[in-house]
N, C-alpha and C positions, 0 to 999 in steps of 0.2 A: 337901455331903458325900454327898448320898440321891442325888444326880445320877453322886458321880464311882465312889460305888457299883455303881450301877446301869452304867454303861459300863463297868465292872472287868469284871462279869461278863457283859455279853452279849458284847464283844470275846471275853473268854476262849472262851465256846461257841463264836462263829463261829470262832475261829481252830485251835479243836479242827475240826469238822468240814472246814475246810479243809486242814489236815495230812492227815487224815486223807483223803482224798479224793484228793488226791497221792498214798501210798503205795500206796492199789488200783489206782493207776491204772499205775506200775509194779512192783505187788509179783508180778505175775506171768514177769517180765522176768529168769525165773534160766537162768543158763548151766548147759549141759549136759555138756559137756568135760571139763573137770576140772584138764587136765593140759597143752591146748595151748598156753600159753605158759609151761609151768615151767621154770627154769633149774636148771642143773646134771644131774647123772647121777641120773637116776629108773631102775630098773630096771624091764624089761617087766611084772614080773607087780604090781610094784607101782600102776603105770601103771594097770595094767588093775582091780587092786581100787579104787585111788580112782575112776576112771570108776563103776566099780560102786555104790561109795557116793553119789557125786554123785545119781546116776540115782534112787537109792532117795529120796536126803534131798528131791529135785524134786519125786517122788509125792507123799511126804510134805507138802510144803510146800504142793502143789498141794490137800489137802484139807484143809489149815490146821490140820496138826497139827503145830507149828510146832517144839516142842520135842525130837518126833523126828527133824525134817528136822536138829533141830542139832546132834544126838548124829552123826548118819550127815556131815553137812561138816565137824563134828571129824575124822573118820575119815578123812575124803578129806585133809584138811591133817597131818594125822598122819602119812599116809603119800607126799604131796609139800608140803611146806611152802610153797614157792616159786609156788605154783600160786596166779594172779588171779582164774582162772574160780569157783573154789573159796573163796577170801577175800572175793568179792563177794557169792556166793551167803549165805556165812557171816552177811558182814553186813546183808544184808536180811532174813535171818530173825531177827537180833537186832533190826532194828528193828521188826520184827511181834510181836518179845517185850517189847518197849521195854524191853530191855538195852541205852539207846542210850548209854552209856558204850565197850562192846565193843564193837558198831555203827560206830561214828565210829571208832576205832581201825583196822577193817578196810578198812570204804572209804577212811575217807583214806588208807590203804599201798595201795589199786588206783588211787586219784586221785594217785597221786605217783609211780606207775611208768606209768600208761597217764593223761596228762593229758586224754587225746579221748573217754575212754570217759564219755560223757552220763549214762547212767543211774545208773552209780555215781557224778557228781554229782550228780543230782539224790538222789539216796538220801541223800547225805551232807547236803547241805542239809535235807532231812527229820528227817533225828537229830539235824540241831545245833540245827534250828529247835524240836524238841521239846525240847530242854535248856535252850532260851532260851537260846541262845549265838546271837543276833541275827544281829551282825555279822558272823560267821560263814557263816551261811545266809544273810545278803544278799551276800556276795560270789562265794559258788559257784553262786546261781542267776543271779547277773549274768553269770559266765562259760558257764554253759550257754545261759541264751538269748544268747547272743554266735554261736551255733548254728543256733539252734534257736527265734527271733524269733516266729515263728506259734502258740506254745503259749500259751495263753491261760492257761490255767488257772497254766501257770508265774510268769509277769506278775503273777497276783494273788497269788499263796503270796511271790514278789519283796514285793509291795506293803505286803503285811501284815508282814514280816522288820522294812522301812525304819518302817513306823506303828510296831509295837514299841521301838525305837529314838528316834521320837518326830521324826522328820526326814521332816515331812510334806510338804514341796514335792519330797521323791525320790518318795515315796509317792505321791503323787496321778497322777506323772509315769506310775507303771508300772500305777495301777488306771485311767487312759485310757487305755494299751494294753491291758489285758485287757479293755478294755469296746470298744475297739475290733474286738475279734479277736471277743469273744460279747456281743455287743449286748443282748442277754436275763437276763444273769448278775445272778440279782440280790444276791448275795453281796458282787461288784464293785458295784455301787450303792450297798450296804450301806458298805463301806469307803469307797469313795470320797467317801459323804455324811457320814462321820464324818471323814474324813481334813477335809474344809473347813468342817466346825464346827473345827476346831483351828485352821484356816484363819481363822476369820473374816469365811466366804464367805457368803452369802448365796443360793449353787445347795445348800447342806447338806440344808437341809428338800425340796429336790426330788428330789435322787438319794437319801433317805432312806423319801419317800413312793414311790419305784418299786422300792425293796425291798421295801416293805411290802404288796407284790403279788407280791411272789414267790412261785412252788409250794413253795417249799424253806421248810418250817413254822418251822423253825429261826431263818432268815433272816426272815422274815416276821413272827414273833413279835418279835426282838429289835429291827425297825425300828420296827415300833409302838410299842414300849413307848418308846426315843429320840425317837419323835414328842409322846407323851406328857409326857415328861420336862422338856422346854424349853417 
């Protein structure tokens, strides 16, 4: 029981830092538009204030003041409802506010009218992944690297979806592409030397002892202590 404790919670940390590292890595990625692909009759001056507010809620967001950027993308949807640029942006500042009930709401209406648009999968995957709605984030990040195959970092956030899940032969599948793509990553060591203790592998203890060289103290700390444990 002190064993499957102890893996409760170092998974949990790494898999926090791991979400977490996906969202900076596009939470800067907001449209500036507002209005280019809204349907139906927007009138010019409306047009032109929601631009307005986009612009503001961007600055906003840009200096991570997160809950004013949200007041100013209400604004901009208030005054074009139909607007994606605007519903995306919306909801990637909900998931910096971890409102990711809202969140997932907005991306998935831009992932169900613009099915190509990447980022707003990966954002969704990131909300649903924080909801622990697993399966959910493993299937949109399978559609984005369907893409977009050279993202490493995506590979593991995949990896860790399918480990949660407990479907460790997907799992291991997508932490040797991400260890493929960053050879170094010792986060991906980490998971992948947990993913084959479940295995009943016997490389466990080795891709476990190369995280535990990791710079990433986090990582590094939680492989030792796994080394320890067994």
């Amino acid at each position: 029981m002190a064993t499957m404790v102890a893996e409760t919670t170092e998974t949990t940390a790494i898999m926090v830092a791991t979400i977490k590292a996906l969202a900076a890595a596009f939470g800067a990625a907001l449209i500036l538009t507002a209005c280019s692909n809204a349907a139906g009759p927007v009138s010019p001056a409306d047009a032109a204030r929601a631009r307005a507010e986009i612009k503001t809620g961007v600055r906003a967001f840009g200096h991570r003041a997160y809950k004013i950027a949200l007041v100013h993308f209400n604004g901009a949807l208030a005054l074009v409802p139909s607007s994606l640029d605007a519903r995306y942006d919306r909801g990637v500042t909900e998931e910096n506010l971890h409102k990711y009930g809202p969140a997932m709401d907005d991306l998935q209406s831009v992932v169900n009218n613009r099915p190509d648009w990447n980022d707003a999968r990966f954002h969704l995957a990131a909300a649903q992944f924080q909801a622990h709605r697993f399966a959910d984030s493993a299937r949109n990040f399978d559609i984005a690297l369907a893409s977009n195959s050279k993202a490493g970092k995506l590979w593991l956030d995949d990896g860790v979806s399918y480990y949660q899940m407990k479907r460790y032969a997907d799992a291991r599948l997508r932490f040797a592409r991400a260890l493929a793509l960053s050879p170094k990553s010792g986060r991906a060591h980490f998971w992948l030397g947990m993913t084959y203790r479940h295995l009943g592998s016997p490389k466990a203890r080795g891709e476990l002892a190369l995280a535990a060289h990791s710079r990433d103290v986090v990582v590094r700390s939680a492989a030792r202590r796994q080394l320890k444990a067994r």
